[in-house]
N, C-alpha and C positions, 0 to 999 in steps of 0.2 A: 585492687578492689577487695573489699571484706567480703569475707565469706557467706556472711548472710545478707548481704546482697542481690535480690533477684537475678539470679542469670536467665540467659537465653538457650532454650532448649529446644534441639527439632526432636522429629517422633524417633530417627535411626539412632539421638546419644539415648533418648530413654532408653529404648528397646535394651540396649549397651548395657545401661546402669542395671536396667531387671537380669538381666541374663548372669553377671556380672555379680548380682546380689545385695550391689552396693545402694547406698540411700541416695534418694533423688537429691533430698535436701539437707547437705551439710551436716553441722554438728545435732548429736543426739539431744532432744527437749525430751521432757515430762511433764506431767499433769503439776501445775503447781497448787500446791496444798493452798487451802483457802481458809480464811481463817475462822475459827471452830462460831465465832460469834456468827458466823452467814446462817448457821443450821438451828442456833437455839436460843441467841442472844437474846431473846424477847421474853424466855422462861417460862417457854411455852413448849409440850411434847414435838419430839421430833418425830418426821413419819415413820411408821413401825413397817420391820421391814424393809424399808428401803434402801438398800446400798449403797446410798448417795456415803454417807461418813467415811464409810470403811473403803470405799473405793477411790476418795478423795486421798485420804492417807497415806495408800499403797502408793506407790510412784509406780508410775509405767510408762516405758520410751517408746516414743513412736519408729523409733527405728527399726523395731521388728517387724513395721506393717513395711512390707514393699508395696511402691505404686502400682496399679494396678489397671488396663482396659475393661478389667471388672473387678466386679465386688468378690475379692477373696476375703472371706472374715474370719478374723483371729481373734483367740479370746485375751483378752486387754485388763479393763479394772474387772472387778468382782460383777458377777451376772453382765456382764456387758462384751460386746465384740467391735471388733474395730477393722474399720479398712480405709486403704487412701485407691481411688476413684481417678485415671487419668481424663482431664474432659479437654478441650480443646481451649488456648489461653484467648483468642478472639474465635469465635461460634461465626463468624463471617469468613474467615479463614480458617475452615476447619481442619488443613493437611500442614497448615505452619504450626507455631510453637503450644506449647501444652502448659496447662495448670495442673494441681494436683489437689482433690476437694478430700479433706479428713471428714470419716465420718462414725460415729458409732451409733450402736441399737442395745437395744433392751429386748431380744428378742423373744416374740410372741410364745405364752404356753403351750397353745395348741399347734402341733405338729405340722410345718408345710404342708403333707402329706394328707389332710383332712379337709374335708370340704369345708370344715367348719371356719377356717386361715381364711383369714382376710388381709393379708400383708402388709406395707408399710406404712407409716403414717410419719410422714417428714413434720418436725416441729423448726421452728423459729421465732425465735425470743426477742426480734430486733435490735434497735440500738441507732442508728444501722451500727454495727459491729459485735454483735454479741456474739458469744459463741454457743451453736446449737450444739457438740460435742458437751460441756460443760452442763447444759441445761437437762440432757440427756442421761449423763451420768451421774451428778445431781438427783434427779428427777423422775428418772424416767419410772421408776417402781409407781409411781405415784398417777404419771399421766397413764400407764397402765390397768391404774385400779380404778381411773374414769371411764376409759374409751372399752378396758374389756380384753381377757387374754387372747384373743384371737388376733390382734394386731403383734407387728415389730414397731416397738417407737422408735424412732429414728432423728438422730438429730447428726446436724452437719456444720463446720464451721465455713461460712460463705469464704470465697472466693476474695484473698485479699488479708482476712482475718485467720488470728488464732494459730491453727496446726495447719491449715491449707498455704498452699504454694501457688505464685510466689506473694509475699506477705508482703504488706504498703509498711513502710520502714523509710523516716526521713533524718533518724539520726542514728551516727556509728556505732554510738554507747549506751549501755544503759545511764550510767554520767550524767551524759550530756543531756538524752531528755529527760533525768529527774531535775538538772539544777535548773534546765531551762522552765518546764511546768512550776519548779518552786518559785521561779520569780513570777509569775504568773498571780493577776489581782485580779478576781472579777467584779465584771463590768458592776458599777455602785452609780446612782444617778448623780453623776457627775460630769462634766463634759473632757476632762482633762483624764479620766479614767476607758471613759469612750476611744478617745485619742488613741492614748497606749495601745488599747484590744487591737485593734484595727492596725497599728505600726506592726506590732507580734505577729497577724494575719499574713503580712508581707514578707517576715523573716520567712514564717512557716512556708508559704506558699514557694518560697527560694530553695526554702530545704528539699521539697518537695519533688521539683526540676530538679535539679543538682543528683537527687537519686535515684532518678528515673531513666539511669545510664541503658537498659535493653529496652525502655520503650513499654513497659508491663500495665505501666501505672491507669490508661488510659483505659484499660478492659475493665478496672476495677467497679462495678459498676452494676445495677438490677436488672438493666436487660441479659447480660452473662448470666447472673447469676440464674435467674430465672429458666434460661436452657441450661443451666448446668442440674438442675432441678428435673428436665428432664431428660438429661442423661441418665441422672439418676436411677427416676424410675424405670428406664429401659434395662436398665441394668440390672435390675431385681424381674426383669422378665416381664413388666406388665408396659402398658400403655397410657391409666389414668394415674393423674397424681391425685394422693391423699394427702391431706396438708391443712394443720394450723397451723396460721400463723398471728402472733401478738405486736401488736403496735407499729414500726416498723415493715414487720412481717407483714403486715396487713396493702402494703405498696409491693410488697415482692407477691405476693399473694394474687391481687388487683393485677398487674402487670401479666403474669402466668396465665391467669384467665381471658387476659386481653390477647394475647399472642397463639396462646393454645388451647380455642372455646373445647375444641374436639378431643383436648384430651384430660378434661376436667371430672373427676371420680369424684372428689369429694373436697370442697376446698371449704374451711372457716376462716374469715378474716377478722381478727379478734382484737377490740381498741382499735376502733378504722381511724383511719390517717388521710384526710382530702387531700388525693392525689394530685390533684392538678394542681395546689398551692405550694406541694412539694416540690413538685417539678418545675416552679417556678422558680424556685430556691425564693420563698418569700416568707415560709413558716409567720405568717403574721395571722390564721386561724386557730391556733391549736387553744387557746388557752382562755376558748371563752365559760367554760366550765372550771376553771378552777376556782374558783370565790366559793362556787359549792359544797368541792372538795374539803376547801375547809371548813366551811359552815358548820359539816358533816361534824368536825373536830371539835366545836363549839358545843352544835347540840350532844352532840354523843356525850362529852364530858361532864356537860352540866345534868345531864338524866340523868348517868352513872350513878351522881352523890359523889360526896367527900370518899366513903371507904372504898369506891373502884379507880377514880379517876384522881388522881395529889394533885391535878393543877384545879380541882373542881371550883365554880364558883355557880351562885342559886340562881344565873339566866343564862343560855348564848352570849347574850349582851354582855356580862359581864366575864364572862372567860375572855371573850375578845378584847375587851378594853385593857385589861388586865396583861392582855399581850403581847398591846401596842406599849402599855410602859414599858416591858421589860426589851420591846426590839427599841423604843428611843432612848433606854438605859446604856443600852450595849453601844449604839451607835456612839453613843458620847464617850463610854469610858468601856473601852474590852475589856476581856479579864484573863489572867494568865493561866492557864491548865498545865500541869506537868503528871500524865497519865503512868500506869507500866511500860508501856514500850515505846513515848514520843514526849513531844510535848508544843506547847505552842500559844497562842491567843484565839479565846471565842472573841470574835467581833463580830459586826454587822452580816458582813458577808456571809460568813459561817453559820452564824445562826438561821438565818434566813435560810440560806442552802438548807438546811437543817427541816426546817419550816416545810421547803417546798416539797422536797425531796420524799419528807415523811406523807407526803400527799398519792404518790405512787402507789403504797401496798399499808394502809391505814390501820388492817386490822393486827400487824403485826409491829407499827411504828407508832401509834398514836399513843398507845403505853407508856413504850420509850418515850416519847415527845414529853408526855404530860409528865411523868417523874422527872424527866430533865427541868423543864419549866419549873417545877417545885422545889427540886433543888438550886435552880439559880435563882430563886427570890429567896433560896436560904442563905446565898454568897457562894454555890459551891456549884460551878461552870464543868464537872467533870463530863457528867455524863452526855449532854448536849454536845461537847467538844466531841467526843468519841462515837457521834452517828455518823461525822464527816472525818473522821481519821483515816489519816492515810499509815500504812506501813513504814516503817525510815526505812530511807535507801540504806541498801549495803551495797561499795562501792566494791565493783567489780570491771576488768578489762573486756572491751568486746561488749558483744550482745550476750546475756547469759542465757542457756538453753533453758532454766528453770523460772524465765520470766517474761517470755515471750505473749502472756496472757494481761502482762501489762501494756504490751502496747497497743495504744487505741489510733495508731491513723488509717487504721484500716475503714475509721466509720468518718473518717473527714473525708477518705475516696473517695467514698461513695456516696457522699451527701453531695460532695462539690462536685464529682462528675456528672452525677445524676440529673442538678440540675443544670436551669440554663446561666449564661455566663452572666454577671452581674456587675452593675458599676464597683471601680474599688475603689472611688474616691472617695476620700473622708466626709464630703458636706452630703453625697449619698446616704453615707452609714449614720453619719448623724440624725438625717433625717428617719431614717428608718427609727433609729435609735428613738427617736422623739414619736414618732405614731405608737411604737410598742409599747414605752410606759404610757403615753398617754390615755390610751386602751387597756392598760391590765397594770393590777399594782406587781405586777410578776413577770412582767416584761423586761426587766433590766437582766434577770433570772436564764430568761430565753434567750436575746438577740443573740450571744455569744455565738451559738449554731451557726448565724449566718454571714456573722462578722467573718469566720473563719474562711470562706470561699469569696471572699473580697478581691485575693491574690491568686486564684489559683493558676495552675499551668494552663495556657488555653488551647485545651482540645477539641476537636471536632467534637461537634455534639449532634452525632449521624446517630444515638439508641434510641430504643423506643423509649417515646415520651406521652403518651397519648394517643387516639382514645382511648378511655379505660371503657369499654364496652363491650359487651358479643354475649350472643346463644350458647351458653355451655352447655356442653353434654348435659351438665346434672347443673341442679340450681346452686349456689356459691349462697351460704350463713354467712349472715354479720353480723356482732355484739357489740354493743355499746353498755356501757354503763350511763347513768343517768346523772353520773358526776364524775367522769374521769376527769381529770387534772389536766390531761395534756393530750388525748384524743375524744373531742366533744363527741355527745351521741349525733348532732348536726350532721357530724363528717360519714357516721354511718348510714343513716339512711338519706344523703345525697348519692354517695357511690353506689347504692342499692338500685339506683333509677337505672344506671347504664349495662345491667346485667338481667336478663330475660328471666321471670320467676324467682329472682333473689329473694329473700327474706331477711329482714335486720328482728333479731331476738334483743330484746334489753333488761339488762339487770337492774333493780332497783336497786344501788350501793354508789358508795363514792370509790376512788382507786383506781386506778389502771390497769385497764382489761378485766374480765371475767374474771379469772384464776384471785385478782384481789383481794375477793372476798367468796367465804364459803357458802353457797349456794347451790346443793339437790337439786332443784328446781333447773337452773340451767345448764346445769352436769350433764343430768339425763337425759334435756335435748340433745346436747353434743352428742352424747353416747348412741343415741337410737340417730342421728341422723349419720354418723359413721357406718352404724352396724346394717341398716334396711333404709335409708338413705330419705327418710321422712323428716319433714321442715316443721316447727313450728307455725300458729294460723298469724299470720299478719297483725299486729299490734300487740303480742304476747309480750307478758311483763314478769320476770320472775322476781320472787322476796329475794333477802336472804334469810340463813337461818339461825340466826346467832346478834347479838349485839357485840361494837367494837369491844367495849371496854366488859364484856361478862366471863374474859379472860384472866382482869388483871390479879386475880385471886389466887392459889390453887383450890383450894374449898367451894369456892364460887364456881371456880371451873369444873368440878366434879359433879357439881348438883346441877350447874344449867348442861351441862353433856347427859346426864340420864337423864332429865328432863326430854332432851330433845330427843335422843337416840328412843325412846318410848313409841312405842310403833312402826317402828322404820322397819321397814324388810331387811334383810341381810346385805342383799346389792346395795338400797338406797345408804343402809350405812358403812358398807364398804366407800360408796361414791363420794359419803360426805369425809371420810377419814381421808379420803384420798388429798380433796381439794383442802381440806382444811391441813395438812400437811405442807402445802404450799404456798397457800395464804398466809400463814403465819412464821411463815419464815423472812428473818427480817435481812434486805439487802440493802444499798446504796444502787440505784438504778445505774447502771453503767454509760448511758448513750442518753440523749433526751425523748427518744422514739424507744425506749426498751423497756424490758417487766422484771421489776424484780420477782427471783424465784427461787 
């Protein structure tokens, strides 16, 4: 069996390996460097101050953190500490085998020691599979200059994912699943490409078995995760959790309140996710606000004018039309790209990926989008090609320790364990196939998610599934935006009913989740309901404060920044530096439930 292989571990070999000094888990990883385009590519300032660059750079082994029955933290990237957390690998059998959850912090200015310390605050990025470690060390300078130096931000890579143990892993090599992913087409409205997904669904679902020699794979899952969450906070000594959560997160979030009304401090669920569609494994909700999303990218571009937005045209109407030729252009004839470090063909699928994708975090993609679009109606496919570029594999034996943030089955675990088992036959999938574009021009975009648990291994499905209900200690915020792409504000204030005094706050913006877009206005709710645990009143609506495209200048951006910074208090403009630091930061959304950040 290879090394990075989940084994089976009781509590007496850990004890062995701490004592011993040795690492729980196999060969040494590091933080892999992310490529510099995640921080600035948009040509837009990057947050000041924040360690995210410099910390990204430095490589750091996790093998200096021993596992731990608590938080021993060691200091790791720059301003950040790190510790791995033993929690129990099934929370139902807490004295059998054990997991081991990675986590780091940002820790708070103000001194434990001071009344002033309001301690953790666990963040999750979703995905399902993102890594909260990443988002952390990335970030965390930033989520800091929101919530206020009194907090530790804290992020953790869930259970399954990233640097935690044991990792959902269904092939030997890194190889294998690059060659396998690169034959990989998506789903195009086609029925013979339907076909395909759905055969792959079965490969995968085989891989899946086949590696699931201890038995691990079946914990991977939100009910765990969610006590592992409060292991957590036990661990830092307290009793309520404090916790945002995005997208995804916003079901691990849900769930945590469902199971633990009594030990709820302070929970946001941010870009809410209709739980119970999830857990159907039906995801045929999410995506009734996307048309807005882009609308957003219609009007936006056409205000701008020609000098802010290159894809400008003088209506909505006409940016769109203008759009459609160029996706039934590409459909007919791709175009070849050969970038610096890849190369390949924009077509249909790509482009659209491109499309959607830019739909996520608008104020830091809709730039890029509309410069790309103006250069492919010049003949020149670079840049559009390079919002979906992938890295080229370098072929290496084994799983490489330096690339373990590439693999993602850790968020098909838990989509497909999570929910309930589903037909895997093809005239099923087909038909699903057929209500999702029928419903959404963006449906062919989605189904993939659910094609993918067509096959899966059939476990018992004994977690919690519902209801997502209960009295929390404190009241649980939800955000919506009033055009996210892929968490309707619908889905927030539905889950808002089954939580006693909840409150759904919404942003008036397109994008996914709050953080999308730069907004004071719902900052500072975050901020004060953290700090003295005060809701916004019932129907509150905030702006934002900035337009997409009053970026795409620097000149332009100098003059609408002191425009707006003009009377701002020092906090409020701390607050807006903070989020606009992360707003504009342009990513490829990792998971279909995740934020870029």
């Amino acid at each position: 069996m290879l090394a990075d292989k989940p084994p089976r571990f009781s509590r007496l070999h850990i004890l062995v390996y701490i004592v011993a000094g040795v690492v729980l888990y196999l060969t040494p990883f590091t933080l892999e460097k992310l490529d510099a385009a995640l921080w600035n590519t948009a040509g837009f300032p990057s947050s000041t101050g924040d360690a995210a660059e410099v910390g990204l750079q430095q490589q750091f082994s996790w093998d200096q953190v021993p596992p731990s029955y608590k938080l021993n933290w060691k200091d790791c990237y720059p301003g950040r500490q790190c510790a791995r957390l033993i929690v129990p690998l099934n929370h139902y059998e807490p004295e059998g085998d054990i997991a081991v959850i990675a986590l780091v912090r940002k820790p708070a200015d103000t001194p434990p020691d001071s009344e002033d310390y309001r301690g953790p605050v666990l963040l999750n990025p979703g995905g399902p599979g993102e890594s909260g470690v990443d988002m952390v060390v990335a970030r965390g300078d930033a989520f800091s200059g929101i919530l206020g130096p009194q907090f530790d931000i804290v992020g953790f890579d869930p259970r399954g994912v990233g640097r935690s143990t044991p990792r959902a892993i269904f092939f030997d090599t890194d190889a294998e699943r690059s060659l396998w992913a690169g034959s990989d087409r998506r789903v195009q409205n086609t029925s013979a490409q339907v076909t395909e997904r759905w055969a792959r669904a079965k490969v995968e679902g085989q891989l899946a078995k086949e590696h699931d020699e201890t038995g691990y794979l079946r914990h991977i899952n939100t009910d765990q995760t969610a006590r592992d969450m409060l292991h957590i906070v036990r661990a830092h000594g307290k009793e309520k959790l404090q916790y945002w959560g995005f997208s995804y997160g916003s079901i691990l979030g849900a769930t945590f309140a469902s199971i633990f009304p009594d030990n709820v401090g302070r929970v946001i669920i941010d870009g809410v996710v209709d739980a119970e569609n999830y857990f159907a494994t039906l995801w045929s909700n999410n995506l009734m606000d996307t048309d807005k999303s882009l609308q957003s990218f219609f009007d936006s571009c056409s205000n701008a004018g020609p000098e802010r937005c290159p894809f400008y045209a003088p209506t909505p109407g006409d940016v769109a039309r203008n759009l459609t030729k160029i996706l039934n252009s590409i459909h007919k004839a791709p175009m070849p790209v050969r970038t610096e470090s890849s190369y390949g063909l924009l077509d249909y699928n790509k482009l659209k990926s491109a499309i959607f994708n830019s739909l996520y975090n608008p104020y830091a993609a809709f730039p890029r989008l509309a410069q790309g679009l103006a250069d492919l109606v010049a003949g020149n496919a670079t840049a559009l090609y390079k919002m979906e570029e992938e890295p080229v594999f370098q072929c290496a034996c084994g799983i490489s320790p330096d690339k373990i943030l590439d693999i993602d089955e850790g968020g098909a675990a838990i989509r497909c364990n999570d929910g309930k088992s589903i037909s895997g036959s093809l005239e099923s999938t087909v038909d699903h196939y057929n209500m999702m574009t029928k419903e959404s021009q963006w449906g062919e975009n989605w189904v993939v998610t659910r094609i993918a648990c067509t096959a899966w291994p059939d476990f018992p499905k004994t977690h919690f599934q519902g209801p997502f209900l209960g009295n929390t200690s404190h009241p649980v915020l939800l955000i919506g935006n009033t055009a996210d792409p892929v968490t309707p504000l619908w889905a927030a204030k539905k889950m808002s009913r089954g939580f006693k005094d909840s409150v759904v706050l919404t942003q008036d913006s397109p994008g996914h989740c709050s953080i999308a877009a730069p907004s004071v206005c719902t900052q500072k709710y975050i901020r004060e309901y953290f700090l003295n645990g005060t809701l916004p009143k019932a129907g509150t609506v905030c702006p934002v404060d900035e337009e997409i495209f009053s970026s795409a200048r620097s000149s332009i951006y100098e003059s609408s920044q002191a425009r707006l910074t003009e009377g701002l208090s020092e906090l409020d403009n701390g607050i807006l530096q903070s989020i606009r630091s992360i707003s504009l930061s342009y990513s490829i959304p990792a998971g279909p439930l995740a934020v870029p950040w």
